[in-house]
C-alpha positions as protocol buffer text, in pm:
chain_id: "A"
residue {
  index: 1
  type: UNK
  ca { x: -4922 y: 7656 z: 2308 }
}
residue {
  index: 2
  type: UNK
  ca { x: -5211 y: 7535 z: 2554 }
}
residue {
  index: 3
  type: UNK
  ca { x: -5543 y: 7615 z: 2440 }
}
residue {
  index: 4
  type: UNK
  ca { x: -5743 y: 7784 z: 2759 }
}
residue {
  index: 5
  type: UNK
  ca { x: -5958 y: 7435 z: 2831 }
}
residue {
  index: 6
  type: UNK
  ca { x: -5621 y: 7268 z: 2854 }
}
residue {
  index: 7
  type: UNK
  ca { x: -5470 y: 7539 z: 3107 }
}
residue {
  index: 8
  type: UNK
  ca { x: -5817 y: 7517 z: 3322 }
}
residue {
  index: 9
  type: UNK
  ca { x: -5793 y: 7175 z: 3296 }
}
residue {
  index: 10
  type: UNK
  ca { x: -5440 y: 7197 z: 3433 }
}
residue {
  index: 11
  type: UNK
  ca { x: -5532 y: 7398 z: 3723 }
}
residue {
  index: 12
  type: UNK
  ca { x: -5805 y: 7198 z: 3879 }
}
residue {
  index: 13
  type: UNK
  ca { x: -5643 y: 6898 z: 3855 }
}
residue {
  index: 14
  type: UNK
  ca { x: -5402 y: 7010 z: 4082 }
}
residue {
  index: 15
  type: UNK
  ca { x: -5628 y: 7135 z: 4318 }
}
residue {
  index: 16
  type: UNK
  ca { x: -5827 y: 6798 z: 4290 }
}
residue {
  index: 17
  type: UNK
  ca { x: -5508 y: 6617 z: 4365 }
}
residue {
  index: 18
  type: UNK
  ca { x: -5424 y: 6780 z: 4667 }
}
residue {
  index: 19
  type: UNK
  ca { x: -5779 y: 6808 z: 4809 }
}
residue {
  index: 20
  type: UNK
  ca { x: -5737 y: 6417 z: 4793 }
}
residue {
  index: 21
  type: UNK
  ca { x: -5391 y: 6424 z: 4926 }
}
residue {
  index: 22
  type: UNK
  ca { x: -5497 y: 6557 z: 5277 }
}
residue {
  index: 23
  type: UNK
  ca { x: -5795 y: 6306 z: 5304 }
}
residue {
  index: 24
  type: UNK
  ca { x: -5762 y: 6093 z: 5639 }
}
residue {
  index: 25
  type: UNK
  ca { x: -5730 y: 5704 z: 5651 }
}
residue {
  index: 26
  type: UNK
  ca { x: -6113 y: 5709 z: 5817 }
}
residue {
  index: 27
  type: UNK
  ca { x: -6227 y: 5906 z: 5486 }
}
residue {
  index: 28
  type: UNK
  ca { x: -6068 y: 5695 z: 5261 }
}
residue {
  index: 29
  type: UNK
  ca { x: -6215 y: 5322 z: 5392 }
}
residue {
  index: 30
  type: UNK
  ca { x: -6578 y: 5518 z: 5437 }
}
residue {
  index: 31
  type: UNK
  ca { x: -6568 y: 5611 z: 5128 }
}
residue {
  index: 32
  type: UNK
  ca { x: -6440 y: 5290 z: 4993 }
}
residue {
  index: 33
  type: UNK
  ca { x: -6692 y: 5108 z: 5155 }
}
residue {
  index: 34
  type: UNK
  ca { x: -6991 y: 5350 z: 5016 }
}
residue {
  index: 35
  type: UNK
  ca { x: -6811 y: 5318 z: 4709 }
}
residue {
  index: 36
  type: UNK
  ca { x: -6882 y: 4900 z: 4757 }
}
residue {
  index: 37
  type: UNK
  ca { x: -7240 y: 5008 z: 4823 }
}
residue {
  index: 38
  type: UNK
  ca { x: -7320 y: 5230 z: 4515 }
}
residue {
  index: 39
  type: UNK
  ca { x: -7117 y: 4968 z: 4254 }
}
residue {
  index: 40
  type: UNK
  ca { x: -7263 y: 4641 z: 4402 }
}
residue {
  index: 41
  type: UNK
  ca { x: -7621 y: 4843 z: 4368 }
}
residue {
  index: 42
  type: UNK
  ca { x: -7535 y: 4958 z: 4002 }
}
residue {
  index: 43
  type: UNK
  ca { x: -7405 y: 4613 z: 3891 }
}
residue {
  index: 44
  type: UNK
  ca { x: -7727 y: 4464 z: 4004 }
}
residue {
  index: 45
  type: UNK
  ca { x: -7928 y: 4798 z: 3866 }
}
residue {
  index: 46
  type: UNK
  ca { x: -7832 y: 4653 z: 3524 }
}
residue {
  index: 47
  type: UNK
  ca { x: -7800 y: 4313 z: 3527 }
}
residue {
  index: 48
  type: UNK
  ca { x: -7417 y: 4319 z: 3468 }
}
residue {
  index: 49
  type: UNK
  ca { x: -7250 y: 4001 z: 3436 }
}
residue {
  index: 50
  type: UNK
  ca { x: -6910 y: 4179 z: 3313 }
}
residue {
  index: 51
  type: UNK
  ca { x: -6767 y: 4508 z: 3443 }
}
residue {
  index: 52
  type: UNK
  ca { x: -6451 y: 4674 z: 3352 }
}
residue {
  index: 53
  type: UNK
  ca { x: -6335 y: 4854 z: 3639 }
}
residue {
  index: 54
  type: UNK
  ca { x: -5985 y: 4978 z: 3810 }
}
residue {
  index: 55
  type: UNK
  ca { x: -5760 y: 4936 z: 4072 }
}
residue {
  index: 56
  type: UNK
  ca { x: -5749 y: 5267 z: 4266 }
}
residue {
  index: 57
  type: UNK
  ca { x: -5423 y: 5475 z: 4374 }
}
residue {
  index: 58
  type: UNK
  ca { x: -5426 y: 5541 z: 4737 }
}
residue {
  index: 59
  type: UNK
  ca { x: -5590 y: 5873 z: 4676 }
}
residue {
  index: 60
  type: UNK
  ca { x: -5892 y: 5751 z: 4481 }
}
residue {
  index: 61
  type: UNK
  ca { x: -6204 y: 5650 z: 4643 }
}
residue {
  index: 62
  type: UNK
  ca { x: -6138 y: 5278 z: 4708 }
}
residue {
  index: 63
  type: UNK
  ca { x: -6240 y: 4997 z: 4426 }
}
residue {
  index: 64
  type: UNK
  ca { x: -6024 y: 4739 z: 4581 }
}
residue {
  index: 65
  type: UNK
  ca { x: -6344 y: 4560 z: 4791 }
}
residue {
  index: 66
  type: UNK
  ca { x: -6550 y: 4621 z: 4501 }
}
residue {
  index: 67
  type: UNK
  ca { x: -6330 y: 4422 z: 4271 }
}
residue {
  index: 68
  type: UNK
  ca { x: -6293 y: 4131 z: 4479 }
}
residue {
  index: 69
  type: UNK
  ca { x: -6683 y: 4117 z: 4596 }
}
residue {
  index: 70
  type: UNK
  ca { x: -6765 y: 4125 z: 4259 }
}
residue {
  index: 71
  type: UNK
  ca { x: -6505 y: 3799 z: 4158 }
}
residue {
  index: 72
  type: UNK
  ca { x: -6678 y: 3649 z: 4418 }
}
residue {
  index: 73
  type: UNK
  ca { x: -7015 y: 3673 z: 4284 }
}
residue {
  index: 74
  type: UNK
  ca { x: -6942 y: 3526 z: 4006 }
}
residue {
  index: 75
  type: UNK
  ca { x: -6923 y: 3861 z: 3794 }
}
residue {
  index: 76
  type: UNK
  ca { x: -6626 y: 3871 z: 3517 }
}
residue {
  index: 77
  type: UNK
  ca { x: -6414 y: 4227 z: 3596 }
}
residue {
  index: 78
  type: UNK
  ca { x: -6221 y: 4308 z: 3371 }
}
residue {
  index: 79
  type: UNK
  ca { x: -5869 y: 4575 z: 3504 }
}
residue {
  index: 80
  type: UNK
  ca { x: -5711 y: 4779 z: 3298 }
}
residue {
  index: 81
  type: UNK
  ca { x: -5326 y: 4753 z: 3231 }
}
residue {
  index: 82
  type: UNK
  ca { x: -5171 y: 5105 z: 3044 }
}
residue {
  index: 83
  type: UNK
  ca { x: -4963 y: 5083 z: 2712 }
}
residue {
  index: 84
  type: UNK
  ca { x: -4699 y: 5300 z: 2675 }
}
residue {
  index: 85
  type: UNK
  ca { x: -4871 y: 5363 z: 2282 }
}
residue {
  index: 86
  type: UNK
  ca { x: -5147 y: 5493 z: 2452 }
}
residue {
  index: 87
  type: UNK
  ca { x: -5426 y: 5222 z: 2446 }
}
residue {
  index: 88
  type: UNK
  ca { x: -5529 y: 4977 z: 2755 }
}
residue {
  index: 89
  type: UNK
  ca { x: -5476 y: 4584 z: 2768 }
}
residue {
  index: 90
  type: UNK
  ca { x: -5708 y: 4433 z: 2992 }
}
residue {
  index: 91
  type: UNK
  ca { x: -5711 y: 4118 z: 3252 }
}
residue {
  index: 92
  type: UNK
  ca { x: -5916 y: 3969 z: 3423 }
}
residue {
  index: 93
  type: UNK
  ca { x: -5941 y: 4024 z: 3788 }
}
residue {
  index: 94
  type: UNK
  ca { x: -5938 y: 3731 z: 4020 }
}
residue {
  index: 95
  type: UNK
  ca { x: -5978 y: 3811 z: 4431 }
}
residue {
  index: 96
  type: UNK
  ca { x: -5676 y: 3747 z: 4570 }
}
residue {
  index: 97
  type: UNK
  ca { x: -5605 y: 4115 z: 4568 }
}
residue {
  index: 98
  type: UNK
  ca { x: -5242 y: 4106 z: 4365 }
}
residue {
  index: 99
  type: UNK
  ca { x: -5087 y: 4469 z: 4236 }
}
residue {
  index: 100
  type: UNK
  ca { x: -4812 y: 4508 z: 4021 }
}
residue {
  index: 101
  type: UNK
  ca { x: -4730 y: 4815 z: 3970 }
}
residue {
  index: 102
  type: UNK
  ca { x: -4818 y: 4986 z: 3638 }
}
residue {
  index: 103
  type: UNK
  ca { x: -4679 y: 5208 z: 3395 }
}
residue {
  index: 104
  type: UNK
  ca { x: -4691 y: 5574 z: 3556 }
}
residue {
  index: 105
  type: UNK
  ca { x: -4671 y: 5393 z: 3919 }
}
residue {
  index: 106
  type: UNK
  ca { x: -5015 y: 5304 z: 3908 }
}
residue {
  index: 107
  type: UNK
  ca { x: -5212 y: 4935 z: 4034 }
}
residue {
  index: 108
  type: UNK
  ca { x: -5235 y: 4677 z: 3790 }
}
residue {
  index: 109
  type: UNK
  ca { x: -5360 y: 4380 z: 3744 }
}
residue {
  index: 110
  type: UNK
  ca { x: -5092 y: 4038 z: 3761 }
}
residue {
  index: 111
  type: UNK
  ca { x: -5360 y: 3835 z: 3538 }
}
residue {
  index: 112
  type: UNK
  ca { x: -5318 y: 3660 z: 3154 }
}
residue {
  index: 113
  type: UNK
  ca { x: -5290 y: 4001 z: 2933 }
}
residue {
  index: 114
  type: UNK
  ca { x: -5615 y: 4064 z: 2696 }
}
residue {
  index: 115
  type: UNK
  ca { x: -5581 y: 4311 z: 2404 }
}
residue {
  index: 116
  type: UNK
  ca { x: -5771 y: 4649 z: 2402 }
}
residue {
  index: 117
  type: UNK
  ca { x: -6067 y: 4458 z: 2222 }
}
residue {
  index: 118
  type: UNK
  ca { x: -6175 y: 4257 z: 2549 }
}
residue {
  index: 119
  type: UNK
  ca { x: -6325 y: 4490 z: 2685 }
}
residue {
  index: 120
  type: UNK
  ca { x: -6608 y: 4553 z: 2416 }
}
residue {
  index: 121
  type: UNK
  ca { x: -6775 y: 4251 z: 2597 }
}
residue {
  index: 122
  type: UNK
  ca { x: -6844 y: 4425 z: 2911 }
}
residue {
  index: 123
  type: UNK
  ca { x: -7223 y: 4496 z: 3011 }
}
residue {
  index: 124
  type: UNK
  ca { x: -7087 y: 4870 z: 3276 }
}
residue {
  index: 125
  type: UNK
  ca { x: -6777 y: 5038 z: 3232 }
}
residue {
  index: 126
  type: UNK
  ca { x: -6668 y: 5197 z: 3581 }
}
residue {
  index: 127
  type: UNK
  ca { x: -6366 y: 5436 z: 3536 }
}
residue {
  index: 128
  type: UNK
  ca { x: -6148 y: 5697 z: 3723 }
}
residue {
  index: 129
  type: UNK
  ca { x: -6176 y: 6065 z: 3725 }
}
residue {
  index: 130
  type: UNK
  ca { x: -6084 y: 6387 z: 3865 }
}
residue {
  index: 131
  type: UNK
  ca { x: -6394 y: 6563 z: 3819 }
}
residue {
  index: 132
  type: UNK
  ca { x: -6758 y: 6506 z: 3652 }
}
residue {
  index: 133
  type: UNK
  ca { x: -6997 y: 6814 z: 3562 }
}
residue {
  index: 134
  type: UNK
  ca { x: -7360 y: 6774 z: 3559 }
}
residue {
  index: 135
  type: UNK
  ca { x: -7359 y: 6719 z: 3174 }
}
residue {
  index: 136
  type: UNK
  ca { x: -7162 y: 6442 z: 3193 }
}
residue {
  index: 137
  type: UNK
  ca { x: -6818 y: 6600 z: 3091 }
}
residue {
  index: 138
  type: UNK
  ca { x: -6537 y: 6409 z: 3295 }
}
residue {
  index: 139
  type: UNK
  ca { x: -6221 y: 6568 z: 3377 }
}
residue {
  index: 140
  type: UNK
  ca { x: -5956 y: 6278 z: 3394 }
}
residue {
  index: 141
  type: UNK
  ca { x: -5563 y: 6312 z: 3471 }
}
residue {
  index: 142
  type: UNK
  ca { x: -5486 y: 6396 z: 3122 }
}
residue {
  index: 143
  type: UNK
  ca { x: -5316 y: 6124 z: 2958 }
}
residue {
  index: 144
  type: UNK
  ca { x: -5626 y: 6005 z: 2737 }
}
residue {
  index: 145
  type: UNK
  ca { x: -5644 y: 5630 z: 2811 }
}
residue {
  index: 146
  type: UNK
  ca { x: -6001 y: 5603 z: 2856 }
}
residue {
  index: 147
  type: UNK
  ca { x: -6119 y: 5881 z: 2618 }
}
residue {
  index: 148
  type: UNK
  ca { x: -5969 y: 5712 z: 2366 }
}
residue {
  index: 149
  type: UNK
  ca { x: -6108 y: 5325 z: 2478 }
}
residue {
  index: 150
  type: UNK
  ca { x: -6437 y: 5495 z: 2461 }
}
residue {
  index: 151
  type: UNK
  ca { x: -6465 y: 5662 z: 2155 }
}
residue {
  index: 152
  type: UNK
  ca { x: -6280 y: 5349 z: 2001 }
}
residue {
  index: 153
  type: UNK
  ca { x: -6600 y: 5149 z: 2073 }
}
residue {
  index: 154
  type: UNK
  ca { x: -6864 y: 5033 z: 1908 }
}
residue {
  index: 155
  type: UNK
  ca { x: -7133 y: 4957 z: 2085 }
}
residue {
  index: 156
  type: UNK
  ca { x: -7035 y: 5135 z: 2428 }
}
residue {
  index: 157
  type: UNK
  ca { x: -7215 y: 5062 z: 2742 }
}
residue {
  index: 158
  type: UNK
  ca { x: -7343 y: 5286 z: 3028 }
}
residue {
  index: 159
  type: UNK
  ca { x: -7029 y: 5414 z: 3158 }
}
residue {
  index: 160
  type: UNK
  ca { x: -7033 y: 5579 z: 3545 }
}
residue {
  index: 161
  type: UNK
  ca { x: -6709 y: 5764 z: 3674 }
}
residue {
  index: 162
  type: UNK
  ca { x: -6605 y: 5709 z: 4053 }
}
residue {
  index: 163
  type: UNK
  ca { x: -6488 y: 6030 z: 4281 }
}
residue {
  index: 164
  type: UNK
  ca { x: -6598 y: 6215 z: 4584 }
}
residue {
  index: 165
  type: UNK
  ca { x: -6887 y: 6364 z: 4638 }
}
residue {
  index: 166
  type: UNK
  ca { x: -6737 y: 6710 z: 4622 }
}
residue {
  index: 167
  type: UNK
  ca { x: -6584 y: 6623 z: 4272 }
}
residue {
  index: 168
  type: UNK
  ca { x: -6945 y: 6677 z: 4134 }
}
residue {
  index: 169
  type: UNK
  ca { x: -6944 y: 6986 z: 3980 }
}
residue {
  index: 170
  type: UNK
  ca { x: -7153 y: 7239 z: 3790 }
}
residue {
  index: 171
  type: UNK
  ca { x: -6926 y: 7252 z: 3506 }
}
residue {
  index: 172
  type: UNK
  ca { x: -6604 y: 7151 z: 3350 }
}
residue {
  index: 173
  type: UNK
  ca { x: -6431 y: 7284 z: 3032 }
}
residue {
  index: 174
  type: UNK
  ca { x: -6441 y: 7000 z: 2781 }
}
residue {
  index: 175
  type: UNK
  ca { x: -6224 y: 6938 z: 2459 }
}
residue {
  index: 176
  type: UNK
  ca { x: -6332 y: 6786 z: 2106 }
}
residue {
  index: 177
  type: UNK
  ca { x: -6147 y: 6410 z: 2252 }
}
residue {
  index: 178
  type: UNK
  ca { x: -6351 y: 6412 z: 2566 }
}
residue {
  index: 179
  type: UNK
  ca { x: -6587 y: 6146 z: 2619 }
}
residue {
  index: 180
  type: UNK
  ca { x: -6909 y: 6200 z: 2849 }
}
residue {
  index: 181
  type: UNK
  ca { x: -6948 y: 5934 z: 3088 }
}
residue {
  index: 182
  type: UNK
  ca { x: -7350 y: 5797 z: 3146 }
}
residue {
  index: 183
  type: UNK
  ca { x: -7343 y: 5839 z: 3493 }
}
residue {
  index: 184
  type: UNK
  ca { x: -7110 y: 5920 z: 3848 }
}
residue {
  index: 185
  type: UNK
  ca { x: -7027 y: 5724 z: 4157 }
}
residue {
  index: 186
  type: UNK
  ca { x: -6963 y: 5876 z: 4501 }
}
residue {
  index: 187
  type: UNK
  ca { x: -6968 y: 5747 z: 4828 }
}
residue {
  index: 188
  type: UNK
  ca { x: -7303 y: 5800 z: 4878 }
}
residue {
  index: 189
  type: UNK
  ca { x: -7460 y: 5878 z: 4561 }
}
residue {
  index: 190
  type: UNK
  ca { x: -7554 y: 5706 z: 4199 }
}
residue {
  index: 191
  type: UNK
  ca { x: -7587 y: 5999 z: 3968 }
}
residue {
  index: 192
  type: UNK
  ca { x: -7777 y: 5873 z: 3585 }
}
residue {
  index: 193
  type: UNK
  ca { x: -7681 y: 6147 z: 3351 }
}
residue {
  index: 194
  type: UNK
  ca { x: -7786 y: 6159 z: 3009 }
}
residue {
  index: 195
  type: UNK
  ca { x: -7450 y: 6274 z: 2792 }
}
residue {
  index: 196
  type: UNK
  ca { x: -7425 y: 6382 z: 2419 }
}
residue {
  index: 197
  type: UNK
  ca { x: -7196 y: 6137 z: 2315 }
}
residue {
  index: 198
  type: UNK
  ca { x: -6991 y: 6229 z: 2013 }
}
């Protein structure tokens, strides 16, 4: 039986996805490139010499230039790769802009495999989401991967969700397992949040 968070949950999610869905190609490289803006700014904001970040799905706001600007700078990025026991591998990203495709159909990384434990080297995490509220509670697509990587760590960094700028919202329903993320990423925005982590 699904509690009531899990059915709201459930429900916007789908109305997230398909609000993406019917985004045009101009929408999705502007908000690529402001994407490219607000990371390079936020990597420099803190000094980052290691990210973690991801390869986005054709409906995410784009992290593609991001990635490879960043390789190019000299900055280690570190891309997730999903297990199918629940936890992330990691590799590290290089800038020649090779996918393989994931578990679940989503971009990977074609790089030497790390373990789950690379990535508590990173200075900024930078992860997908559906939806963040003002509070910090992130709404991802429900399968846990990065919930569990960050309440798995010990010393976490900052950690700032990317989505659109109307996937800021006043409030989401939030479970026991879901982590708060530090701050948000839009196309034209860098939101610092202070979350209660757990």
């Amino acid at each position: 039986m699904r509690s009531e968070a899990e059915q709201q949950k459930r429900a916007l999610r789908a109305e997230l996805r398909e609000r993406r869905q019917i985004l045009s190609e101009t929408q999705r490289d502007e908000a690529a490139a402001g994407i490219t803006a607000q990371l390079d700014a936020l990597v420099d904001a803190h000094g980052a010499r290691s990210v973690s970040c991801f390869l986005s799905t054709t409906t995410e706001p784009g992290t593609m230039p991001f990635v490879q600007g960043a390789v190019r700078r000299g900055i280690r990025v570190l891309l997730p790769i999903t297990r199918a026991d629940g936890l992330l591998d990691w590799a590290v990203a290089d800038d020649s802009g090779t996918v393989a495709e994931g578990l679940f159909g989503l971009p990977e990384p074609t790089g030497e495999v790390l373990g789950p434990i690379a990535v508590n080297d990173v200075d900024l995490m930078i992860i997908p989401a559906a939806a963040v509220d003002r509070s910090g509670t992130r709404l991802g697509w429900g399968r846990g991967y990065f919930d569990k990587t960050i309440g798995s760590m010990e010393g976490c960094p900052p950690v700032y969700a990317v989505i659109y700028d109307s996937e800021v919202l006043d409030s989401l329903p939030r479970e026991v397992h879901d982590q708060p993320v530090d701050g948000i990423v839009t196309p034209t925005q860098t939101i610092t949040l202070s979350p209660a982590r757990n």
